[in-house]
N, C-alpha and C positions, 0 to 999 in steps of 0.2 A: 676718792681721797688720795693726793700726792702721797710716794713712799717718801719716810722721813728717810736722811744719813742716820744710822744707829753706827756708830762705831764699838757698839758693845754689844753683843748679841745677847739676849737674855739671861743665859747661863756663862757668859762669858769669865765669868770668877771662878769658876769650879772646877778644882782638878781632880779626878778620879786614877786610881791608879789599879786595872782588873787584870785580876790572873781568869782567867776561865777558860773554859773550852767547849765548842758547842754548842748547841742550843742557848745554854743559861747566858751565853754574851749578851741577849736582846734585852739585859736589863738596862744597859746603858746606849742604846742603840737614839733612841729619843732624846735623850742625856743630850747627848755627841751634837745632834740636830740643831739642839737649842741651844749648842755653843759652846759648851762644856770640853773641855781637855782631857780625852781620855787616853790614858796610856796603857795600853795593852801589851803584859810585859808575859812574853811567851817562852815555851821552850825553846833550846837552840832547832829542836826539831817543827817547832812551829804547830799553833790550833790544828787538827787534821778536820774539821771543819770546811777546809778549802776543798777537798776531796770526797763530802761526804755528800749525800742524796744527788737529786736533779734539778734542774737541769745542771749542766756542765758548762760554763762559755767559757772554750779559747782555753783549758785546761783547769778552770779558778769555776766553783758550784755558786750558783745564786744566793746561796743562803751564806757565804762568808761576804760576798760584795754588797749584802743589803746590811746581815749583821751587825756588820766592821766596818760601816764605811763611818767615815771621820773620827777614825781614833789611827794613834801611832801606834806604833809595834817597835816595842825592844826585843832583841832576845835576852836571855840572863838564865846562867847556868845553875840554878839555885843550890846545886850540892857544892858549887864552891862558897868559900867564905867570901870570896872577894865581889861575887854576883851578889849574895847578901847586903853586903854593904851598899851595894848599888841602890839595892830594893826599897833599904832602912833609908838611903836619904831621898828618894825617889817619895817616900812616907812624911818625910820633914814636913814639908810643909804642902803635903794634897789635904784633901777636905774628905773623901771615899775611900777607903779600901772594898772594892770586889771579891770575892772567892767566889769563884761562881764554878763549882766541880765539887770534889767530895770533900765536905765537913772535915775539915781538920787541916786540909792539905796544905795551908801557907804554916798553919803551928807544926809540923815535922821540921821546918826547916830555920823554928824559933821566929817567927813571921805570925803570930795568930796575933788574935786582937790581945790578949792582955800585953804579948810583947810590944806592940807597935804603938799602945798607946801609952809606955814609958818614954816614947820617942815623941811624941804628939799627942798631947791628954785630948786633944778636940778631933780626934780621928774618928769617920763612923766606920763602922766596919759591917758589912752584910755578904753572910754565906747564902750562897743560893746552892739548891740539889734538887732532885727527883723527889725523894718521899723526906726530906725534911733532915734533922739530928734526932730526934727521937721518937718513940713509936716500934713496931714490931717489924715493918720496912725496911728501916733507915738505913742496914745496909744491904737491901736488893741494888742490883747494878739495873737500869733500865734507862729508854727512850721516851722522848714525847709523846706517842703516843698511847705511853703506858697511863699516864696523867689522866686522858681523859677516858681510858675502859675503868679507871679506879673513880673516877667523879660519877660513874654513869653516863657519860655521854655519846659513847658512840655502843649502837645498837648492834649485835653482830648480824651478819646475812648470809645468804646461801646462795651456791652457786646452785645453775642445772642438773647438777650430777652429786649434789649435795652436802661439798666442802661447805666448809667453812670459811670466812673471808673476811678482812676490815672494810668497810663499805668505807667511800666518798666521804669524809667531814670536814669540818674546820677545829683546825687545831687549837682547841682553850689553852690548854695550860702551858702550853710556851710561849701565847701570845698575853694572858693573863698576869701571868708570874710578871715580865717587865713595866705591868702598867703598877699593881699592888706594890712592888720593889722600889720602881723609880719613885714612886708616892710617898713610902716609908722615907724614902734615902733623902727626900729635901726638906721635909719634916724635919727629919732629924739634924740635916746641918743646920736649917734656920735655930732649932736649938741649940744647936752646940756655937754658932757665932755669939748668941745672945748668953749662953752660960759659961762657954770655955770649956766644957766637957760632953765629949762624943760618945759613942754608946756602940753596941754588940746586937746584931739584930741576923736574925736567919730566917730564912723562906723556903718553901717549896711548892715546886711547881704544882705536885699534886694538889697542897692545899687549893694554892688560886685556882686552879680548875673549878675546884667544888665550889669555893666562894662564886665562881663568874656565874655558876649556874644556880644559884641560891634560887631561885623561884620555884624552879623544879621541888626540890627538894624540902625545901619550908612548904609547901603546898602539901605533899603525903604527908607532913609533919602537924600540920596543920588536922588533915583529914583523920588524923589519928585519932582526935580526940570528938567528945560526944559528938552525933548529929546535930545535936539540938543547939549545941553551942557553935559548931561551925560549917554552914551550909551552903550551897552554891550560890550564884546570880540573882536577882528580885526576879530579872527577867526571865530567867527560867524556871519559874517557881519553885526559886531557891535547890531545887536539885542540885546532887554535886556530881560535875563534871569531871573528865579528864582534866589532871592539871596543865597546864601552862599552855600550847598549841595543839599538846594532843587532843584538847577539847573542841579544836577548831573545826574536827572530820566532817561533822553534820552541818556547818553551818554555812548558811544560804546568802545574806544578807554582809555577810565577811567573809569571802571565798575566792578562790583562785577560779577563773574561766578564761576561756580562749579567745584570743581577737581574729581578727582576718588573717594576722601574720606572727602570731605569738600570740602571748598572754598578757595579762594585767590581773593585777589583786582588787579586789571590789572590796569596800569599807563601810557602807552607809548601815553600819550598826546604830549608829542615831536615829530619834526620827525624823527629826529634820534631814536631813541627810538623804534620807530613805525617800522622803517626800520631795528632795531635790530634783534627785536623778529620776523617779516618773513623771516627774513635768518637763523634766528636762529630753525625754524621749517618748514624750509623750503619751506614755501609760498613766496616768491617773486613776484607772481601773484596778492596778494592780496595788497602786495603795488603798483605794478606798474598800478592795477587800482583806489587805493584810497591814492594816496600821500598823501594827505591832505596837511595843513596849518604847516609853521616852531615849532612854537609855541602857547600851548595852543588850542588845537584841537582834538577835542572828537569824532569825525565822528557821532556829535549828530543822533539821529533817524535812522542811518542807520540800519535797521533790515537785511537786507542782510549778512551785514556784521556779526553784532551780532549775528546771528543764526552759520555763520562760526565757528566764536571764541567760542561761548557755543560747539560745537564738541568736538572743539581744546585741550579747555582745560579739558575735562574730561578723554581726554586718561591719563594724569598723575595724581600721587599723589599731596597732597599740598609741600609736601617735597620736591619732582622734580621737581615741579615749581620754589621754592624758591630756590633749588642750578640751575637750566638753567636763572632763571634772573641773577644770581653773572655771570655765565659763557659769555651769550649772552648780559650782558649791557643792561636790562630792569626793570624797576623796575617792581616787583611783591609783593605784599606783604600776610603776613598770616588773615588769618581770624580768630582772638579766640573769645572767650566767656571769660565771667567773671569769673567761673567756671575751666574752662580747661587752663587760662596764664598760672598757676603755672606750669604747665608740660613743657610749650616752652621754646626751650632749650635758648634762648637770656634772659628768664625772669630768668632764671635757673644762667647765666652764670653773670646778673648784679647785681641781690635784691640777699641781705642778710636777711633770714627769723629770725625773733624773736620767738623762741619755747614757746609754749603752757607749756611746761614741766615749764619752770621759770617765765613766765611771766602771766601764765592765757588762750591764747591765741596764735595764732600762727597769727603774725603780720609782715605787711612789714616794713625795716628798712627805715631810710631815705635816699629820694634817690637822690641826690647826693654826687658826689664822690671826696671827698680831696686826689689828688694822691700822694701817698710813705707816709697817715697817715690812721689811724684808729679812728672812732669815738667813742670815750663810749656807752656799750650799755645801755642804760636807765635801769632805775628799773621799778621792776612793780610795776602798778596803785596802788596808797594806800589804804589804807581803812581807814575810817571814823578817823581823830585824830591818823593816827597811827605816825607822826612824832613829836609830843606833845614837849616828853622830849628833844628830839635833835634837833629843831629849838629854842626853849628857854633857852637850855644850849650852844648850839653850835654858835647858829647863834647872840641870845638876850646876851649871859654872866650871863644868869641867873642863882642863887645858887639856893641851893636846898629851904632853907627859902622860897625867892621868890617865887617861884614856887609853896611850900604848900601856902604862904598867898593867893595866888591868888584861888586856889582852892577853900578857904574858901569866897571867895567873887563872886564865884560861875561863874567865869571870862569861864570857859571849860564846863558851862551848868551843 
């Protein structure tokens, strides 16, 4: 399908205007992608964000250039009055207020929501933090990864010599928080164009952790109550299993095995599926002694079996696995790393990569796809105040007078 000319990008109405620092920026990270005008109005000392984890390029951290890319940067001294006023008509007429840092922080300087929506009754306003405004938490000081040891999700491990240690995860609740955030935040303007009244909304990252992983968790909630009432799989004569993958240990039939040059994940929990792939390799033997169940059946603990299939699958590549599922109607799927997606050819063939060369970085685009248009590609992350003159001339109507007085009232630190 031809791209169309969109000369409006999707979000291209939407002006957001986020104080944050950190992590919580990624709520409007998406926002920015889909066209949205974020203006990120910082200390005169600037997010330290740009200096924080790894990697480092060229002095600026990955996690500010992927963050922050396509939003502006003010600076604004908010203990002056005169930065305030900046801030207030900066508020005039956006559609978002962000707080994305600690609950309260824009009301110390008469900037919270009940102030700013004297100034703009359709204002949304959403604080983002770590463990929320309320609760027994709310004010522990902590990181992203505090999120997901409070949701349960990262397991602790041991070393050889018997520390202690955070193992390898993916990080839920910093990548969680901006999908539930950014979801809340268009909801609510759609509301608030249609009513004329904007609303108060706060998040935290801990919760969306625990939300992302609701399966887990409603599952032992689940198990809580009588056997009789809530009981495993048909296929497994209803036994109850380990919740969610941890049930997956035993199973034969839905199981990781090794190709000639990696792995691939085996699916034919159907039976059809199941009856695919032995005609398809020509075992037929092997179903006509374990049919198994229509659906949903793993031929758990069968090592028999297992030990066949580990054979099976090492005569071939992971490559000829993946084209003999397309051919034989099983699914089979690849096994990457973190490291090596960028090679696969499906990752190849859907992200558009954001070059290093212009942006700092080499970053994944957003990924969904508007078909027959193209999305702007974001700018790169800014640096500290570097949109100064062009949100105060551009966006405020500010002359240049203005702009020096305010200088002098020391409004830019």
């Amino acid at each position: 399908m031809p791209i169309m000319n969109t000369p409006v990008p999707p979000l291209g109405s939407l002006r957001i205007i986020e104080s944050s620092i950190l992590g919580p920026a990624a709520i409007t990270t998406a926002l920015a992608d889909l066209g949205a005008e974020v203006i990120k109005v910082e200390t005169p000392a600037g997010d330290y964000i740009r200096e924080m984890t790894w990697p480092i390029i060229e002095g600026v951290s990955l996690m500010h250039y992927r963050l922050n890319r396509g939003k502006k940067s003010i600076a604004l001294d908010l203990k002056t009055e005169a930065a305030r006023r900046v801030y207030r008509d900066l508020v005039r007429d956006a559609d978002v207020v962000i707080e994305a840092s600690k609950p309260g922080a824009l009301a110390k300087y008469g900037l919270g929501y009940e102030d700013l929506r004297k100034i703009n009754p359709k204002i949304v306003f959403i604080t983002v933090s770590g463990y929320g405004m309320s609760g027994p938490y709310k004010d522990m000081p902590s990181h992203g990864i505090a999120y997901d040891t409070w949701a349960g999700i990262v397991k602790p491990a041991y070393d050889d010599e018997g520390f202690c240690y955070i193992p390898e995860h993916i990080g839920i609740g910093i990548n969680a928080a901006p999908l539930f955030g950014g979801l809340a935040v268009l909801a609510a303007v759609i509301r608030a164009r249609e009513t004329g009244e904007g609303c108060f909304m706060e998040l935290a990252q801990s919760d969306a952790a625990a939300a992302f992983d609701w399966y887990r968790s409603e599952s032992h909630m689940a198990y809580a109550r009588p056997e009789d009432v809530v009981t495993g799989n048909k296929s497994d004569n209803w036994v109850r299993r380990p919740v969610a993958t941890a049930g997956m240990k035993e199973g034969v039939r839905y199981q990781l095995y090794e190709s000639a040059d990696g792995h691939v994940l085996f699916m034919a929990s159907e039976q059809a599926f199941w009856k695919n792939f032995c005609a398809g390799v020509g075992r037929m033997d092997l179903f006509d002694k374990w049919p198994g169940s229509k659906y949903a059946d793993h031929a758990r603990g069968n090592r028999e079996l297992q030990a066949i299939l580990r054979d099976i699958f090492k005569t071939r590549t992971t490559e000829q696995w993946l084209a003999f599922g397309v051919e034989a109607n099983t699914p089979i799927a690849p096994v990457n790393t973190a490291q090596n997606i960028v090679d696969d050819p499906q990752f190849k063939a859907r992200f558009k990569l954001i070059p290093h060369e212009t942006h700092g970085a080499d970053m994944l685009g957003f990924p969904v796809q508007f078909v027959g248009e193209e999305l702007p590609e974001p700018t790169r992350a800014p640096t500290v105040g570097e949109h100064r003159e062009a949100v105060l001339r551009e966006v405020l109507g500010y002359d240049a007078a203005t702009i020096d007085a305010l200088g002098q009232e020391k409004a830019f630190g």
